[in-house]
C-alpha positions in Angstrom: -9.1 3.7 -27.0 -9.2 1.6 -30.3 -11.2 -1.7 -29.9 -9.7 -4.9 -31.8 -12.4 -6.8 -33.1 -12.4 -9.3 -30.1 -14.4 -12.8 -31.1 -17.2 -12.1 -28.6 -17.9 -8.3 -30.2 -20.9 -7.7 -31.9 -23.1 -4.4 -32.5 -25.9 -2.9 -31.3 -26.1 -2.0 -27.5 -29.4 -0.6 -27.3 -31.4 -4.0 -26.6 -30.4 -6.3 -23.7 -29.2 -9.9 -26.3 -27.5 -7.3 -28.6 -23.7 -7.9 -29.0 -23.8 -11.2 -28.8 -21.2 -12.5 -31.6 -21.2 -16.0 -33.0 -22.0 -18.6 -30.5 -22.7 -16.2 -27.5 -26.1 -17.3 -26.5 -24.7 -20.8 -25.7 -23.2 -21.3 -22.1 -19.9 -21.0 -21.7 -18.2 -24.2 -21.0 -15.0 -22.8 -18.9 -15.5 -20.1 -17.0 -12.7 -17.8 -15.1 -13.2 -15.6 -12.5 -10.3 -12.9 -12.0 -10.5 -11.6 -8.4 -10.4 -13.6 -5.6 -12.3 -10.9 -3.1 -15.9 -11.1 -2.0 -17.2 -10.7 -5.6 -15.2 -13.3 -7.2 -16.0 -15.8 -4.5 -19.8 -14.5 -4.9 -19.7 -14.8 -8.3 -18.2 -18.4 -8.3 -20.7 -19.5 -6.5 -23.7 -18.2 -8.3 -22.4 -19.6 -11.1 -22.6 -23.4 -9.4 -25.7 -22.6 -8.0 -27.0 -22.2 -11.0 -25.9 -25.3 -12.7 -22.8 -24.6 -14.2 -20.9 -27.8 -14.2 -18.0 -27.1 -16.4 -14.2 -25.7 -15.6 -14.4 -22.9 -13.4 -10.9 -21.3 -12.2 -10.8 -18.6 -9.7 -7.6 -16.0 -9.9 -6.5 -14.4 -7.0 -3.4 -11.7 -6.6 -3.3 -12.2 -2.9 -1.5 -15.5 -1.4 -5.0 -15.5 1.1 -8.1 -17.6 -0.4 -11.3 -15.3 -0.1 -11.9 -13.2 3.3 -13.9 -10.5 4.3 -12.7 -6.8 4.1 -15.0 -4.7 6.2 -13.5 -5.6 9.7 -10.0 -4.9 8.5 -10.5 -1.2 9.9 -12.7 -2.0 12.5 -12.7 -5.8 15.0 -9.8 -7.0 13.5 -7.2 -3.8 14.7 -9.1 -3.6 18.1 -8.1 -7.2 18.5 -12.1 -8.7 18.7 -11.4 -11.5 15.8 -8.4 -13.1 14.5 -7.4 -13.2 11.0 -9.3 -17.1 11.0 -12.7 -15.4 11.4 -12.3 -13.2 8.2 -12.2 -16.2 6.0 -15.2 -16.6 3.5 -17.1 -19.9 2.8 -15.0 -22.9 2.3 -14.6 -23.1 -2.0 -14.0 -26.9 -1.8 -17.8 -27.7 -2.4 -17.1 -25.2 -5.8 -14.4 -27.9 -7.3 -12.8 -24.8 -8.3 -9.2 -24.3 -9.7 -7.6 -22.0 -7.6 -4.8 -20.3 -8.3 -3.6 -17.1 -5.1 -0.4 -15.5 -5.0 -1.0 -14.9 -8.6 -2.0 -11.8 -10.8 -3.6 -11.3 -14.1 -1.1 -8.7 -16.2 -2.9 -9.0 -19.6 -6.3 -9.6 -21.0 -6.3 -11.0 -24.6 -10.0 -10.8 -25.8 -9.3 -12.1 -29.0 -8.2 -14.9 -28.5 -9.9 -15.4 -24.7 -6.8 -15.9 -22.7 -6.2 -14.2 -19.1 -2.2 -13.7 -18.7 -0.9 -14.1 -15.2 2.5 -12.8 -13.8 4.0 -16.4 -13.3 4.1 -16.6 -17.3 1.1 -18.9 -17.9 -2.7 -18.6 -19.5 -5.7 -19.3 -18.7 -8.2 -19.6 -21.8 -12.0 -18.7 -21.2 -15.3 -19.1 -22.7 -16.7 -16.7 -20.3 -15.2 -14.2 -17.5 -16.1 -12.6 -15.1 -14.0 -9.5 -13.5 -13.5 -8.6 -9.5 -9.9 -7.2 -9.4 -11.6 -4.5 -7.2 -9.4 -1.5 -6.2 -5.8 -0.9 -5.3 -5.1 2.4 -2.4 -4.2 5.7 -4.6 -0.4 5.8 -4.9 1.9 8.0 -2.9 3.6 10.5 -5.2 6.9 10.9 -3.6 9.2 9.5 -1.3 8.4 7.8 2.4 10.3 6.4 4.9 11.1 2.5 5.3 8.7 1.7 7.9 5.5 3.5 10.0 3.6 3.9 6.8 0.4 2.6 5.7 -2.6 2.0 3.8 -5.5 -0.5 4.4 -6.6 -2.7 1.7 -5.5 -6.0 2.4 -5.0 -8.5 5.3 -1.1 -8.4 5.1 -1.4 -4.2 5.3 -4.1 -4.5 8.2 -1.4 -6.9 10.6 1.2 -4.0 9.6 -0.8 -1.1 11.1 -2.2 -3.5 13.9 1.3 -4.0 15.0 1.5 -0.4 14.3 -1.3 0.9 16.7 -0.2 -1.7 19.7 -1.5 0.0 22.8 1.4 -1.1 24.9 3.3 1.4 22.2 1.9 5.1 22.5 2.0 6.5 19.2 0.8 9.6 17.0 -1.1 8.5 14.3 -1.2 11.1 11.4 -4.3 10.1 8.9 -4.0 11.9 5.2 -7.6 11.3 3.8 -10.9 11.7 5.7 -13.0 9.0 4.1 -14.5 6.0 5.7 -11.8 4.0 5.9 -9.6 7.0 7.8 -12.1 7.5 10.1 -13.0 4.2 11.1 -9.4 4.1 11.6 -9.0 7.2 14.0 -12.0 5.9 16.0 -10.2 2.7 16.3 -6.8 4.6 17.3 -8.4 6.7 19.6 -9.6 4.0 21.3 -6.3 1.9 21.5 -5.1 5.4 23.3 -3.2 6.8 20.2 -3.0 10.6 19.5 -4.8 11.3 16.4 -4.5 13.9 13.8 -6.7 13.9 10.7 -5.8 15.5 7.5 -8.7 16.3 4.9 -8.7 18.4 2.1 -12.8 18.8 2.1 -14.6 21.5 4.5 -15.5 18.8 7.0 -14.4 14.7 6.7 -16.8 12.6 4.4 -18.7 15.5 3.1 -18.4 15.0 -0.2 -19.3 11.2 0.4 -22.8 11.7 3.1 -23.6 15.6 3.0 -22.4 18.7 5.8 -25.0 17.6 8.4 -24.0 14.0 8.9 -20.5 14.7 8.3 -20.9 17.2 10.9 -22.6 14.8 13.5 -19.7 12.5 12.6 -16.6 15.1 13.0 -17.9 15.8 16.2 -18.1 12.8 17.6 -14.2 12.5 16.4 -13.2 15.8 18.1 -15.4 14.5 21.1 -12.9 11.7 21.7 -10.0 13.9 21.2 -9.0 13.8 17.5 -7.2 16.8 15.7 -9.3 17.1 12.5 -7.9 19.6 9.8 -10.1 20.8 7.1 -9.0 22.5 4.2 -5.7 20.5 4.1 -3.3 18.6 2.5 -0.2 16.5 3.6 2.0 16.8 0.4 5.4 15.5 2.1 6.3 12.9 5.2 9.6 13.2 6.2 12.0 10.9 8.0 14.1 7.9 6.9 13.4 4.5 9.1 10.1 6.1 10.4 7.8 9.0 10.0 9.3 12.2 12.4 6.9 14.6 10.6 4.9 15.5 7.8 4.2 18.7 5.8 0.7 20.0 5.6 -0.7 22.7 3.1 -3.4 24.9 3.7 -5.2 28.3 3.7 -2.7 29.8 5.7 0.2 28.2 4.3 2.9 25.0 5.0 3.8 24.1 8.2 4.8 20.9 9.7 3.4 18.4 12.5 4.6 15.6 14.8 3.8 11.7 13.6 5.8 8.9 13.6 2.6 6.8 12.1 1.4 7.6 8.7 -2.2 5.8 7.4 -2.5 6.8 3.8 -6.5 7.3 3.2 -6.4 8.7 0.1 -9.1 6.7 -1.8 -8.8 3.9 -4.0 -8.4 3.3 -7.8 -10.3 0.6 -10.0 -7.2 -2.4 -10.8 -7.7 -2.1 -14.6 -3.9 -1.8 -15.4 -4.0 -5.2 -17.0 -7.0 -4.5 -18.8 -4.5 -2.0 -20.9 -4.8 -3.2 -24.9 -8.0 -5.5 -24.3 -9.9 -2.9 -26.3 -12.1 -3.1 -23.3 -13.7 0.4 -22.0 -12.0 1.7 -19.4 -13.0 5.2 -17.5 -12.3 5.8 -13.9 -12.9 2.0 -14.0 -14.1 -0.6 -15.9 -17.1 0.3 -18.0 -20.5 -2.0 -18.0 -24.0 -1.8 -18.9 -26.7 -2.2 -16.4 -26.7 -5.7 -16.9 -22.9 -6.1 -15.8 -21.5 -6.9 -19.3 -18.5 -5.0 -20.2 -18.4 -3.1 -22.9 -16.1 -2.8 -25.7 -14.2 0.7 -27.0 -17.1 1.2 -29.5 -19.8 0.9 -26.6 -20.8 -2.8 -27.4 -21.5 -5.1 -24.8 -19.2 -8.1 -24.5 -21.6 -11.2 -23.6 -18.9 -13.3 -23.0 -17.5 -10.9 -20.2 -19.1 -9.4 -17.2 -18.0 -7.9 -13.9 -18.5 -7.1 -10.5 -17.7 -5.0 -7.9 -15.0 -2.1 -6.9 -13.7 -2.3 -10.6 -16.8 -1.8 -12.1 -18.6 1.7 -13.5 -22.2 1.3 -14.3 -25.5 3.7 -15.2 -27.5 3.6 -12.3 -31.4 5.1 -12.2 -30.8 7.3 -9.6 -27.6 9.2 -11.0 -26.7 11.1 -14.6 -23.1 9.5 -15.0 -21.4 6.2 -14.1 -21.3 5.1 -10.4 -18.6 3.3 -8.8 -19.9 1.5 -5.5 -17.0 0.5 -3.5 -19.8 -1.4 -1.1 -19.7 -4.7 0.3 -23.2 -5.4 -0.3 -22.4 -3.7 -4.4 -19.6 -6.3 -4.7 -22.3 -9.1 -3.7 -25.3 -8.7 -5.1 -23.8 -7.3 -8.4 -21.3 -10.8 -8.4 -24.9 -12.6 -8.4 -25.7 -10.9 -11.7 -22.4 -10.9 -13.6 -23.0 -14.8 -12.8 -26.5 -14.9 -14.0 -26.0 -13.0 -17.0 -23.2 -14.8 -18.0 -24.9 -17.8 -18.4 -27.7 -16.2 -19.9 -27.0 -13.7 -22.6 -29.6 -13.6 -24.8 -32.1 -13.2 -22.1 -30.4 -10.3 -19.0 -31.8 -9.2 -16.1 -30.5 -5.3 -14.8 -28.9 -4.9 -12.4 -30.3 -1.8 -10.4 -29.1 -1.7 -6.8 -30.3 -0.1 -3.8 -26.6 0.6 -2.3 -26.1 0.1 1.2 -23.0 0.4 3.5 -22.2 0.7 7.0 -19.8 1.9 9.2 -19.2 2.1 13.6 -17.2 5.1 15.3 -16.8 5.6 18.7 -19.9 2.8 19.5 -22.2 4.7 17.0 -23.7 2.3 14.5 -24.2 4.5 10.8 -26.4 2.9 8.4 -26.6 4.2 4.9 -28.7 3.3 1.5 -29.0 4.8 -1.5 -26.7 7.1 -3.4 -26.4 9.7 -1.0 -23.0 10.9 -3.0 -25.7 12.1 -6.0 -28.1 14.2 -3.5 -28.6 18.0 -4.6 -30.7 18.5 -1.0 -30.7 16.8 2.4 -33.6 16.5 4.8 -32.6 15.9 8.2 -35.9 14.4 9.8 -33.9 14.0 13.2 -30.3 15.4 15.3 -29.8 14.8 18.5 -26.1 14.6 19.3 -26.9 13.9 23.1 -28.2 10.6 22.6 -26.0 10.1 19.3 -29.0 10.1 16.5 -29.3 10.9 13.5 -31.9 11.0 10.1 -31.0 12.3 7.0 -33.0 11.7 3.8 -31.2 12.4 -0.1 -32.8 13.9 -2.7 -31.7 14.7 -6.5 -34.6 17.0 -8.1 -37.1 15.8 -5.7 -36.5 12.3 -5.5 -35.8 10.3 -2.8 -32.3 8.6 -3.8 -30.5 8.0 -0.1 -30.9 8.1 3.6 -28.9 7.5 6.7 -28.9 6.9 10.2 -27.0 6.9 13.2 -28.4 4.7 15.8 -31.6 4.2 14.4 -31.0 1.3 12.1 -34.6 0.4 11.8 -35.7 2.8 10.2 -33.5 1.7 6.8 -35.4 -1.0 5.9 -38.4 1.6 5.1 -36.0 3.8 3.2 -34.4 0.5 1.5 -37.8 -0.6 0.5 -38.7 2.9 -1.2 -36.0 3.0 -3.0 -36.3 -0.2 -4.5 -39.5 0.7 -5.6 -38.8 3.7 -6.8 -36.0 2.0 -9.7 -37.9 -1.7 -10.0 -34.5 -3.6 -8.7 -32.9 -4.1 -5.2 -31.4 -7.0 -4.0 -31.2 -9.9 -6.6 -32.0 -13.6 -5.7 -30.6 -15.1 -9.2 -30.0 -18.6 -10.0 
């Protein structure tokens, strides 16, 4: 990509104020946050916190004001909450100018203006970033109805209505990730038959190692999932609703029964708007540890920083970008694309200790670190009987993950060596 020469570009990425263009070390007077997630709302706040007193307009695509994500898969489909007890703080404290049910379509660094789908602008002096991540497209054609993926709250009341337990359905999951198995787990429980399509050698493997992701398939099989490794669903076929779909593997095509398709296939950084802002863009938007953007050339962009599922960024414990789709990522990094924001000329990194978490089938999995990076696991204890599990991550000898299943306590050890180990963790910026 060919960068313009944006009026907050600047050279010279290699020391922490470089980049910073004429007028960049003063604070920005108005400030807009695109993303109206967990890390825009995060990142709004920081930025009060820490005395910002000037315009500050947050952008959302969704018609909802800020919720949390997480029990989307999980309490609210099993019917424990109700959409109500997702909601977020309350952003009237913030004086913000909201503005949901609207999405940014075009980024003009040049003349710092965000471009929203209704036709109007919004100008900035500084801005932060959180579009987060829209579910990988579908390549061909599905039918009208029975089909799903999870992101949002409107897709999570269309599946819950979906996986009713006074309607027996079979539930065919393409994608073995988090979010499809939290998702079987759930099904399972609602009384739904379940069949689980993954192309890796066992579901989450490539995301928490063979050992835990075989703790974790049994458990599935356990409660009476069909789990298929090694496969692919490349067509679902029916008109109003699904009536099959077509699976490839080893041995071939064949078809099987579902008239409920969930679409886990992963999710994709929303940059499609940043397209001609001459920002960097690969597998996601590009920052520097100090969550400032950077530019085609590599510069940082001062006046710019982001946060969460959108964001790539060099991490201590890993050789190329990482892309944390985390709840606690989208938080803590909000804090310091809010910090840094305000305080260009003096940073502070950004080096996280990632940690997520996730319940199947009662089992409580706690994970920190990058265990996605590891070149060796340790397990350090199995016992299915009781549902356990320990397993430490190492790349070239160093500790850089662990997880556990039922044995949450012993994280916060892990967590602390880790944190150690890179000299960042959890930020507390203001």
């Amino acid at each position: 990509m060919t960068a313009p020469t944006p009026a907050s570009s600047g050279g010279g990425a290699g020391r922490p104020g470089a980049g910073a263009g004429a007028g960049a070390g003063e604070r920005p007077e108005r400030i807009v946050v695109v993303g109206a997630s967990l890390a825009g709302l995060r990142a709004a706040q920081a930025l009060r916190e820490a005395g910002h007193q000037g315009p500050l307009t947050l952008i959302g695509a969704e018609n909802h004001p800020p919720y949390d994500r997480p029990p989307l898969s999980k309490e609210l489909l099993q019917g424990k909450i109700t959409p109500a007890a997702l909601a977020l703080e309350d952003t009237a404290p913030l004086g913000l100018d909201e503005h949901y049910g609207r999405r940014a379509v075009h980024l003009d660094t040049a003349a710092r203006l965000v471009h929203l789908d209704d036709g109007t602008t919004h100008p900035y002096d500084g801005l932060i970033i959180a579009t987060g991540a829209t579910p990988r497209a579908w390549p061909g054609p599905l039918p009208t109805t029975g089909v799903h993926t999870l992101r949002t709250l409107d897709d999570a009341h269309a599946l819950k209505a979906d996986l009713d337990p006074a309607t027996p359905r079979h539930l065919l999951i393409a994608g073995g990730g988090f979010i499809g198995c939290e998702i079987a787990s759930v099904a399972r429980e609602l009384g739904h038959t379940v069949t689980l399509v993954t192309p890796e050698p066992l579901p989450l493997q490539a995301a928490i190692g063979p050992e835990a992701a075989a703790f974790l398939t049994a458990l599935h099989r356990d409660a009476g999932v069909e789990i298929l490794t090694h496969h692919t669903v490349t067509a679902v076929a029916g008109t109003d609703r699904p009536t099959h779909v077509t699976v490839n593997g080893p041995d071939g095509t064949r078809t099987l029964p579902a008239d409920t398709v969930l679409l886990a296939l992963g999710a994709v950084p929303r940059t499609d708007w940043l397209t001609g802002s001459g920002l960097r863009i690969d597998q996601g938007l590009v920052t520097d540890e100090y969550a400032r953007v950077l530019d085609g050339a590599g510069r940082p962009q001062p006046r710019i920083t982001a946060a969460g599922d959108v964001t790539r960024f060099p991490h201590p414990h890993a050789d190329d970008l990482v892309n944390l789709g985390h709840w606690s990522n989208a938080a803590e990094q909000a804090r310091a694309a809010a910090h840094n924001l305000l305080h260009s000329q003096d940073p502070v990194a950004y080096r996280p200790v990632a940690s997520f978490w996730s319940t199947q089938y009662g089992v409580r999995l706690r994970a920190v670190g990058l265990t996605r990076q590891a070149d060796r696991t340790e397990v350090r204890e199995l016992d299915p009987e009781r549902r356990r599990l320990d397993v430490a991550y190492y790349r070239r000898g160093r500790l850089i993950g662990a997880l556990t299943a039922n044995r949450a306590a012993r994280i916060t050890a892990y967590q602390a060596q880790l944190a150690e180990d890179i000299g960042g963790g959890v930020l507390a910026l203001v």
